[in-house]
Residue, then its C-alpha position, 0 to 999 in steps of 0.5 A: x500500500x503506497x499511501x500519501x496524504x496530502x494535508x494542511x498543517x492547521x486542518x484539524x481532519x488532516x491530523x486526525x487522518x495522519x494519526x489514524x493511518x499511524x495508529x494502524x502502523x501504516x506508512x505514509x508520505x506526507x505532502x503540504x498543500x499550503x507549500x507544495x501543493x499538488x500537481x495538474x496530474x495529481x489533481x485531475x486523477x483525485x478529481x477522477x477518483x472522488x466524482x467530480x470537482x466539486x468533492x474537492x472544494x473546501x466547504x470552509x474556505x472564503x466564501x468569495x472565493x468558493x462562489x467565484x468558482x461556482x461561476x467558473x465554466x467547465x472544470x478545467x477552469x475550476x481545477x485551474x482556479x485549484x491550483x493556483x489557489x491551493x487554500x480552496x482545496x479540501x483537506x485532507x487528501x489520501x491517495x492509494x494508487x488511483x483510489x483517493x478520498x478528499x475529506x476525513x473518511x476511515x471507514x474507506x480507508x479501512x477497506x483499503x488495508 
């Protein structure tokens, strides 16, 4: 299993997600978005796995933002808007191979194991 997590450093469900893979002694990389970011390819392949471009903003984000990208034609737009502004991109990320999730969600993880 090749598990990355990309995650926040102030994301609450980003900690939670980093201890849960941790208590289940499982190894991770871990990438920051507020630095690194993610890749076009990277992002296109989440946006594949979780079902849509959506699933990937941040609820929590600013909401002028959020809304702008609601106004954005087409997901290419979107996801462009996504990776310049790695902030509206929610968190945490975890991927295994082409699986991903976007979001706190161990339950899918564990079938994963």
């Amino acid at each position: 299993m090749n598990i990355q997590l990309f995650y926040r450093s102030k994301c609450f469900d980003s900690k939670k997600a980093e201890r849960w893979f941790k208590e289940r002694g499982i190894r991770l990389q871990r990438i920051d978005l507020d630095f690194k970011g993610m890749s076009r390819g990277e992002l296109e392949s989440v946006a594949r796995a979780v079902g849509s471009v959506e699933a990937l903003i941040n609820p929590k984000a600013k909401k002028e933002d959020v809304l702008l990208l609601k106004y954005l034609d087409g997901d290419g737009a979107r996801l462009e808007k996504l990776l310049e502004n790695p902030a509206l991109i929610k968190s945490p990320i975890v991927r295994n191979g082409r699986q991903a999730t976007a979001g706190y969600y161990p339950e899918v993880w564990k079938g994963w194991e």
